[in-house]
C-alpha positions in Angstrom: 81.8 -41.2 -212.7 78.6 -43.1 -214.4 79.0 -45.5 -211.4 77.6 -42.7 -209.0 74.5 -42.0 -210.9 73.8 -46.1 -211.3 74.2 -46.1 -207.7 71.6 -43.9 -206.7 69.6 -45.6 -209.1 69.3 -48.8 -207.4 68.8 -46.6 -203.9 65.4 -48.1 -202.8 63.8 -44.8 -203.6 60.5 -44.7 -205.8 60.9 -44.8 -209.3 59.8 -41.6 -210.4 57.7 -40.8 -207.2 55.8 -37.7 -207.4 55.0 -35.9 -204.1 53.5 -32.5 -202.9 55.6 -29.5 -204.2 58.1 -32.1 -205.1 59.6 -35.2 -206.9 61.7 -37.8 -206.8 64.0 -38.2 -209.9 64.8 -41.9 -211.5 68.4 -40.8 -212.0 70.4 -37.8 -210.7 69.9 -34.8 -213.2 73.5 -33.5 -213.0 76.3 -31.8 -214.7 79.9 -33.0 -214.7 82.5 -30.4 -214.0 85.8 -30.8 -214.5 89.0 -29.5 -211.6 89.9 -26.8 -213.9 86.1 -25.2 -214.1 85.7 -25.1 -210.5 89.4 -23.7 -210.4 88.1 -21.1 -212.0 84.8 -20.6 -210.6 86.8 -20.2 -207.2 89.4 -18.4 -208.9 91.5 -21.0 -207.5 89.7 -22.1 -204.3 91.0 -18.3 -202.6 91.1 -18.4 -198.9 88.6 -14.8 -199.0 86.5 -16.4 -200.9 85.5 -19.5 -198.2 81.6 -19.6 -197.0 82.0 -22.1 -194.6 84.6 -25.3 -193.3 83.9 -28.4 -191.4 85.5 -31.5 -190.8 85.4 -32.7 -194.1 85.7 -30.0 -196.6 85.6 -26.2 -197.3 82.6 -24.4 -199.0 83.9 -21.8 -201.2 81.7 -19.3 -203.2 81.9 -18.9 -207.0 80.4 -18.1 -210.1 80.1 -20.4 -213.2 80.7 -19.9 -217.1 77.0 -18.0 -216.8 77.8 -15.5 -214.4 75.1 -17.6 -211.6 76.6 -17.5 -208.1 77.0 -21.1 -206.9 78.5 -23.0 -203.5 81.5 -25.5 -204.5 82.3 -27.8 -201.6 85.5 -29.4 -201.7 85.6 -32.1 -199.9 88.5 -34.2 -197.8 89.4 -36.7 -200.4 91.7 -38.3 -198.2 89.0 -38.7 -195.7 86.8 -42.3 -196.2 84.4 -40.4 -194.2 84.4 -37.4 -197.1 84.3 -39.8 -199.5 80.8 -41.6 -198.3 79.8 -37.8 -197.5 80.4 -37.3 -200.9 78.6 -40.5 -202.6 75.7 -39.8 -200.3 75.0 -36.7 -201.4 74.9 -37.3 -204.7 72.7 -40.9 -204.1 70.0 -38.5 -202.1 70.5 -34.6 -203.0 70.7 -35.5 -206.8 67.5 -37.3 -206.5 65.2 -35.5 -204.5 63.7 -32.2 -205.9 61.8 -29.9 -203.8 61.5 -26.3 -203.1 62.8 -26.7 -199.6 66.4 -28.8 -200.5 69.1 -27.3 -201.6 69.2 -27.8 -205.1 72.0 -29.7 -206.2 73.9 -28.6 -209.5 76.8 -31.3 -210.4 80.0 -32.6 -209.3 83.1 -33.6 -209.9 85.2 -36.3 -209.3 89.2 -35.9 -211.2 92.3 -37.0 -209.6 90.7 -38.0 -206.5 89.7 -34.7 -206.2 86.0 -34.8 -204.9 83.8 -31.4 -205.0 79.9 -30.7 -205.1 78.2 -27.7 -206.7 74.9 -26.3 -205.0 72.7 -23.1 -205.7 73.9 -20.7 -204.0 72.0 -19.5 -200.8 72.9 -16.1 -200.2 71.7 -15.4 -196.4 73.7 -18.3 -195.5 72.7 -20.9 -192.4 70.4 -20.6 -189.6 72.7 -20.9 -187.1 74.7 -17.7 -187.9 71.5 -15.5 -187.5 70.8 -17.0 -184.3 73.7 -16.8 -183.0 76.8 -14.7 -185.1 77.8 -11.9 -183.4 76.7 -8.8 -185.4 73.8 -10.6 -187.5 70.2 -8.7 -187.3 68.0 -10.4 -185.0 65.3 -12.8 -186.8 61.7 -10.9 -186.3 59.1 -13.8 -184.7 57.7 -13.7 -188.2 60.5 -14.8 -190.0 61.5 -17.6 -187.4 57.7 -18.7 -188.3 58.5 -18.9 -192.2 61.9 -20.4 -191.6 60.4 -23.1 -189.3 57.8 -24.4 -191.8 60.1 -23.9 -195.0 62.3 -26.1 -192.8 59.5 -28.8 -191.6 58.1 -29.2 -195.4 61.5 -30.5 -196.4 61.4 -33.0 -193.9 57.9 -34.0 -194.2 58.6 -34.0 -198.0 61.9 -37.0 -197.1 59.6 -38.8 -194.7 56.8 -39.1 -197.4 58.1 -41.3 -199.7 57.2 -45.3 -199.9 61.1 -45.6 -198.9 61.0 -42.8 -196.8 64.5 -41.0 -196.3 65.9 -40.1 -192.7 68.3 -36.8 -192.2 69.9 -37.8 -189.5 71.4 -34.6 -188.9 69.1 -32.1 -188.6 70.4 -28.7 -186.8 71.0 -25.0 -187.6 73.7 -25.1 -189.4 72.2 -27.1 -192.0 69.5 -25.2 -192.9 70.1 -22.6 -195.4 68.4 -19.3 -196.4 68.0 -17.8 -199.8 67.7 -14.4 -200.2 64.1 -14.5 -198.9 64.7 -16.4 -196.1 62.8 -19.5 -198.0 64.1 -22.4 -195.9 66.6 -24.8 -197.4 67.6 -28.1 -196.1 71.4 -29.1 -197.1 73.9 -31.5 -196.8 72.6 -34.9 -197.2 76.2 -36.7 -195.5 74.3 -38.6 -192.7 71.0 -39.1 -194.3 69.3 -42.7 -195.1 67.0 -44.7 -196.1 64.5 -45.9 -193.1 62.4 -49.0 -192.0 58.8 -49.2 -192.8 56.3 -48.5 -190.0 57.8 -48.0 -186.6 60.2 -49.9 -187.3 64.4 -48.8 -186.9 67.5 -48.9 -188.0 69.8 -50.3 -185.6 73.3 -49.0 -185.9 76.4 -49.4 -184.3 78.2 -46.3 -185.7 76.1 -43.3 -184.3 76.7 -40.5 -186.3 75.0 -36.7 -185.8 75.5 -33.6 -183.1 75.3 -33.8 -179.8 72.1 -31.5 -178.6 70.2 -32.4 -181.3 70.8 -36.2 -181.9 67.4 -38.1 -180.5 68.2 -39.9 -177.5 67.1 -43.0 -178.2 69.9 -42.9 -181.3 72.6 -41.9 -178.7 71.6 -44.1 -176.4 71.1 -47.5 -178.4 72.0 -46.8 -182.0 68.1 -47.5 -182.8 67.1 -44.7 -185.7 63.7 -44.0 -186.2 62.2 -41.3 -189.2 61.2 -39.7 -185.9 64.4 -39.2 -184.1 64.5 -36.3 -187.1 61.5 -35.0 -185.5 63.5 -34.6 -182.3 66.1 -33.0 -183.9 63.2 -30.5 -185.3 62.0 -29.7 -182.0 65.9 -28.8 -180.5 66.0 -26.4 -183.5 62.6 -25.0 -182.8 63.9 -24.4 -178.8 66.8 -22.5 -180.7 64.5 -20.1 -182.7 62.4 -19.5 -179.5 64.9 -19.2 -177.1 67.9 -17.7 -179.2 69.8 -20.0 -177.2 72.2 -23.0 -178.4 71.6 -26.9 -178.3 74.4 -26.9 -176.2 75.7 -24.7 -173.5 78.5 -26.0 -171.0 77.8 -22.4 -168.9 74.4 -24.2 -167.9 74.3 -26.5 -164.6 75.5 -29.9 -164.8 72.9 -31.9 -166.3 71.6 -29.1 -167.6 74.1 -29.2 -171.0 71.4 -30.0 -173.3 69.0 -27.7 -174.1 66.1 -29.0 -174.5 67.0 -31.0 -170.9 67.0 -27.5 -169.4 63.9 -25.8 -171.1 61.3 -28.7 -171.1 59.9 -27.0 -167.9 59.5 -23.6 -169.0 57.6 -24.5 -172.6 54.7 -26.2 -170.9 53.8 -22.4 -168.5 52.7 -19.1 -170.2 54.9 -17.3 -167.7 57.7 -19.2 -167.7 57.8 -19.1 -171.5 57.6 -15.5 -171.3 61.4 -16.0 -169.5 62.5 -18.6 -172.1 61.9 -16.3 -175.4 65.1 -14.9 -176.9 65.3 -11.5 -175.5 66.4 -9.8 -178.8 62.5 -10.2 -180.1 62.4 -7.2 -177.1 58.8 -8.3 -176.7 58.0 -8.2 -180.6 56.1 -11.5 -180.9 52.5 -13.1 -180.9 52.7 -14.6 -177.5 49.4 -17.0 -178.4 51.4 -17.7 -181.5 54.4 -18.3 -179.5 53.0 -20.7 -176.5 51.6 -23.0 -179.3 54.7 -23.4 -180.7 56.3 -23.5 -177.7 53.7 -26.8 -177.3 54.6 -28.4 -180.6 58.2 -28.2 -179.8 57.2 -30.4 -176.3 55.2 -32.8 -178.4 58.7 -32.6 -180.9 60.8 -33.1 -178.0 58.7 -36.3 -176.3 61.3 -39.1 -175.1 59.6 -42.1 -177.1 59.5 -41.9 -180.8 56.1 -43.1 -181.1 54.8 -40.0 -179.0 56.3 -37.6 -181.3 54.3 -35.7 -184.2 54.7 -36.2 -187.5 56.4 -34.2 -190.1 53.1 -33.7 -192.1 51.6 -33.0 -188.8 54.1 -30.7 -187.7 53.8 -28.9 -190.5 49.9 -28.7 -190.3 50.3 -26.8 -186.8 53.2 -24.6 -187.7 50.9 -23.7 -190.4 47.6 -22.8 -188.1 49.9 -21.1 -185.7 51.2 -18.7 -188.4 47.2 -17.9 -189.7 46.6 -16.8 -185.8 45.9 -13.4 -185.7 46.6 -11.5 -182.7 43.7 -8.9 -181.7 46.8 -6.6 -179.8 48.0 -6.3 -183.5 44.7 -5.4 -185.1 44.0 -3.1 -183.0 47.3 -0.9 -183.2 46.2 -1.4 -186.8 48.8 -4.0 -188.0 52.0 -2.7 -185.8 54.0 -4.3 -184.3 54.3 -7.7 -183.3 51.7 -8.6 -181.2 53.4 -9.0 -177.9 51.9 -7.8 -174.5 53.2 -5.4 -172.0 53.9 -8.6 -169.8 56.1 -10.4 -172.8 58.4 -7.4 -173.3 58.3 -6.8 -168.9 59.8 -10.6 -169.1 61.8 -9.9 -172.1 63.6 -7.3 -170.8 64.3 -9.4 -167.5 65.6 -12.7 -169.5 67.9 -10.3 -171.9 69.3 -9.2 -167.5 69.5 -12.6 -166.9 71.4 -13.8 -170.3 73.7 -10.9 -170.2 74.6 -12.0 -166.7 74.9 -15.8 -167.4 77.4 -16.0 -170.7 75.9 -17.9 -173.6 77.9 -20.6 -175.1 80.8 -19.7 -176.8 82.0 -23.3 -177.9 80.3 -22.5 -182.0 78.3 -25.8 -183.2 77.6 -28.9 -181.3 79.4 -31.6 -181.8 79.7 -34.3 -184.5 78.8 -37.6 -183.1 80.6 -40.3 -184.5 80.9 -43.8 -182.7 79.7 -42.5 -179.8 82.1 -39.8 -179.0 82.5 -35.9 -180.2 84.0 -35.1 -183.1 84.2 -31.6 -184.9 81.1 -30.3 -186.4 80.7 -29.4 -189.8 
């Protein structure tokens, strides 16, 4: 299994590269496991113990020789698709090191079995506290931390000389550890990009519907900022508690970011637009700025979109804001006004009477047409 690790090697990444709260490793720095270990780590891959499934593999939860927690993935081996999922992720996850990536542990790769092992992340993905039934809702605060743990691990793949583009950035693939530090995962899709403005051009367009850039969709042109796109669909979700995709919303309305470009750039209208379970309890000066960065993340030409470094620059000023409502109740609350919870309390009307999607994930694209999501 040497041949993985001389892969990545020859990557294009920089040798060594040292980078702001993270690094760039000249090799992958990872253990070999054998079948039988993560056998027993599983205790045998059990169905109850399963964290997640997608088209290409189960995630099952385990615990080492050590007595750590970790996430084994088992991958498809019959699947060419699992297998280049499974290469990738060692070529990109087993090099990069930063506090926003999953960390990586090992792999293993025995009678074409193919299987991963990641730290485990114990409050699981995004997605299901957005949108699981019976999951607390996620204060404004936390949403705030979650969005800038998220965009430093971007920024931190966009940085390098060769920079790196995810490719498939959405909810489900970012991960919270047990103090809701943000944790980028699963590295299938990701790539190395063009220098400048330049793209990749592609003819197999791979991501998920809803979050997928449109330029990438449309022409198989990938840019490091079609990630930035995908950015400002999952910022729309954490505003709005509402999903990429929603087939109960009017035709031409399935996207949505299609369907809430109008209310980001009006106070009022935003007011409407904010996921009703906050119940008011948000900065709303906080929350129209980001509401603005998420525009500028959702532009239609690449080269009008921010930054990851800058993106992560505002999220950062918009979490110093203070609101004076809060100071003066003496740190209470969360800084909404009598008008945000009045809307609030209408949108979480409207939403109850309008079903939300029900359909799970959006969908994997893959040469242009839907396949299951991961």
């Amino acid at each position: 299994m040497a041949s993985a690790g001389s892969r990545s090697t020859s990557s294009g990444f920089e040798e060594g590269g040292k980078y702001p709260d993270g690094q760039i490793l000249e090799a992958p720095n990872l253990r070999t496991f054998t079948f039988i270990e993560l056998k027993a780590a599983t205790k045998n891959f059990r169905p109850d113990s399963v964290l997640g499934e997608g088209g290409f593999g189960r995630v099952y939860k385990g615990w080492n020789g050590t007595g750590m927690v970790v996430a084994v993935k088992k991958l498809n081996s019959e699947s060419l698709q699992g297998y280049e999922e499974w290469q990738s992720e060692i070529n990109f996850l087993g090099r990069l090191s930063h506090p926003n990536l999953v960390k990586l542990l090992g792999y293993c790769f025995e009678d074409r079995e193919l299987l991963l092992v990641y730290e485990f992340m114990a409050k699981g993905s995004l997605e299901n506290h957005l949108f699981r039934r019976g999951c607390a809702p996620l204060s404004w605060e936390l949403r705030l931390k979650i969005a800038i743990g998220a965009a430093r691990g971007l920024a931190f793949l966009h940085a390098s000389e060769k920079q790196v583009i995810y490719r498939d950035f959405k909810a489900s693939n970012i991960l919270l550890d047990a103090n809701y530090n943000a944790k980028l995962s699963d590295f299938g899709l990701a790539k190395l990009g063009p220098t400048g403005s330049n793209s990749h051009i592609t003819t197999r367009v791979m991501g998920t519907y809803g979050y997928a850039a449109p330029e990438y969709v449309a022409t198989g042109h990938l840019y490091v900022k079609s990630d930035v796109y995908g950015f400002g669909v999952v910022m729309l979700e954490m505003l709005s508690g509402q999903r990429a995709l929603d087939p109960n919303r009017p035709n031409g309305q399935l996207s949505l970011a299609d369907w809430a470009k109008p209310y980001l750039a009006d106070r009022r209208k935003l007011a409407r637009l904010m996921d009703p379970r906050f119940e008011g309890q948000y900065n709303s000066k906080q929350a129209f700025q980001a509401a603005q960065l998420t525009l500028n993340c959702l532009a239609g030409e690449p080269r009008s979109r921010p930054s990851m470094k800058e993106v992560v620059e505002t999220l950062e000023q918009i979490e110093s804001m203070k609101s004076r409502a809060r100071e003066a109740r003496g740190g209470g609350g969360g800084g909404g006004s009598s008008r945000d919870r009045h809307h609030s309390r209408s949108a979480a009307a409207h939403q109850r009477s309008s079903p939300r999607a029900g359909g799970g994930r959006g969908s994997r694209v893959t040469n242009g047409h839907a396949a299951r999501a991961r």
